[in-house]
C-alpha positions as CSV (number, residue, x, y, z in Angstrom):
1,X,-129.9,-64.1,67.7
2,X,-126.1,-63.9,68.5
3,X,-124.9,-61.6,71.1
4,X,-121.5,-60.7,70.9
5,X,-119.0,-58.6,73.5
6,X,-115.4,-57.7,72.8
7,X,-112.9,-56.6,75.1
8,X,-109.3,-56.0,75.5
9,X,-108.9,-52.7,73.7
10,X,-106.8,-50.0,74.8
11,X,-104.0,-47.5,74.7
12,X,-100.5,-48.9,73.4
13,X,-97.0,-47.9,72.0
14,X,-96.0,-48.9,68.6
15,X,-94.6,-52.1,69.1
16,X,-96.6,-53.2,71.7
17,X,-99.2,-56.2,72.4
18,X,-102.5,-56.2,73.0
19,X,-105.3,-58.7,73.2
20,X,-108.5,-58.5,72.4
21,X,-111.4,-60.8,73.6
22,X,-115.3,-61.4,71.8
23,X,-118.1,-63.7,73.7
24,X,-121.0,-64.9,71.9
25,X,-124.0,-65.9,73.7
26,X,-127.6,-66.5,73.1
27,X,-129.4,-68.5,70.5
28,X,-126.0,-70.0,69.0
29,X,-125.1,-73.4,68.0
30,X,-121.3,-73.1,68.0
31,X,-120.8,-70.4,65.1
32,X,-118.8,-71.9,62.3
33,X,-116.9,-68.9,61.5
34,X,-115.8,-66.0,63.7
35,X,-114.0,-63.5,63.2
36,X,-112.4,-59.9,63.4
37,X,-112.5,-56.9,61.5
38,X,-111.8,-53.3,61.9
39,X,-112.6,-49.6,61.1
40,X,-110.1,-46.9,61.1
41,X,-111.9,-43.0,60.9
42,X,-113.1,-42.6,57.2
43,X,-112.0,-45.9,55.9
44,X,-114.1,-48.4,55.4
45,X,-114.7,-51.8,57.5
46,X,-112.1,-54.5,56.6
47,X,-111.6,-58.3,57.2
48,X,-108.3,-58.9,59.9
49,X,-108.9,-62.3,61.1
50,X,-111.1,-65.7,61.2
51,X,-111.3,-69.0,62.2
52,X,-113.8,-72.2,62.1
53,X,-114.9,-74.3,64.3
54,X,-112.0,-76.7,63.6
55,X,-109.2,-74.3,63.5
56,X,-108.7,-73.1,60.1
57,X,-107.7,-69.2,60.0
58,X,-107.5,-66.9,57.7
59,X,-105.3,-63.6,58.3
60,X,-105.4,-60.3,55.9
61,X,-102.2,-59.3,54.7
62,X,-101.6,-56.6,56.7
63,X,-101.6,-58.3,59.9
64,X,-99.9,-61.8,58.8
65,X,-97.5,-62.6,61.5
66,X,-98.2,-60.2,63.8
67,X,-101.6,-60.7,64.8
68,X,-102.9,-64.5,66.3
69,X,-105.9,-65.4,66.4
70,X,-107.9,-68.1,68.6
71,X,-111.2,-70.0,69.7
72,X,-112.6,-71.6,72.8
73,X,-115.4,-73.6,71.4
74,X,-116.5,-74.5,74.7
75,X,-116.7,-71.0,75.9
76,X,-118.1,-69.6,72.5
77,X,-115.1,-67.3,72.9
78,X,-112.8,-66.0,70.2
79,X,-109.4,-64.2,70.8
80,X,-106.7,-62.4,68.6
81,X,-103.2,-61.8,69.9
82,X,-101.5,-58.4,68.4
83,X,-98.6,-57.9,68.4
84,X,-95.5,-55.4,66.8
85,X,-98.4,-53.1,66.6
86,X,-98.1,-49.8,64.4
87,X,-100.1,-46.8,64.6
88,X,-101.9,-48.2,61.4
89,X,-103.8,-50.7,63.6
90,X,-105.1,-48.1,65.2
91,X,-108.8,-48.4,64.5
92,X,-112.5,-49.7,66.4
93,X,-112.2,-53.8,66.5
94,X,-115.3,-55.3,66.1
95,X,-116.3,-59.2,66.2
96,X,-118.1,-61.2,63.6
97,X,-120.5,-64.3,63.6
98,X,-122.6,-63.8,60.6
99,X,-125.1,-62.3,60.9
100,X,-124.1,-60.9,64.4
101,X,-121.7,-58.4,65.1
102,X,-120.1,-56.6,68.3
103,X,-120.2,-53.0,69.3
104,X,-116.5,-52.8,68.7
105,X,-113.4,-52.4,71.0
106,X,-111.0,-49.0,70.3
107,X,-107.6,-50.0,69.9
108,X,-105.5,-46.8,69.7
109,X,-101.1,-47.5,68.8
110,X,-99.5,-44.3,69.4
111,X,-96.1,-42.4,71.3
């Protein structure tokens, strides 16, 4: 069983930067995939980000070129970058490495 903990969340302007951080521990043999993805009030979960084991990442639409994300395989540790954020991205960030997931990090863009 995966254990994973995010961090990083917060308060921020549109337009601002934030990053958010997820640890996996326990019972893992480097996760091949990991990943974020997020839930805004009355919408439904959905993919932002992953990334294997040997780099590859995958971005949604939305958040193409604004939003980075990264690994530390050494440190089973993932990390996304966002940035030029709008009050859109406000939602609860949560990690992914299937079948695991995080309790999810509040990310909040307003004025």
């Amino acid at each position: 069983q995966v254990q994973l903990v995010e961090s990083g969340g917060g308060l921020v302007q549109p337009g601002g930067s934030l990053r958010l951080s997820c640890v996996a521990s326990g019972s893992i043999f480097r996760p091949y995939v990991m990943g974020w993805y997020r839930q805004a009030p009355g919408l439904v979960r959905e993919f932002v980000a992953a990334i294997t084991s040997t780099g590859i990442t995958n971005y949604a639409d939305s958040v193409q070129g604004r939003f980075t994300i990264s690994r530390d395989n050494a440190k089973n540790t993932v990390l996304m970058q966002l940035n030029i954020l709008k009050p859109d991205d406000t939602a609860v960030y949560y990690c992914n490495s299937d079948p695991s997931w995080g309790q999810g990090t509040q990310v909040t863009v307003s004025s």
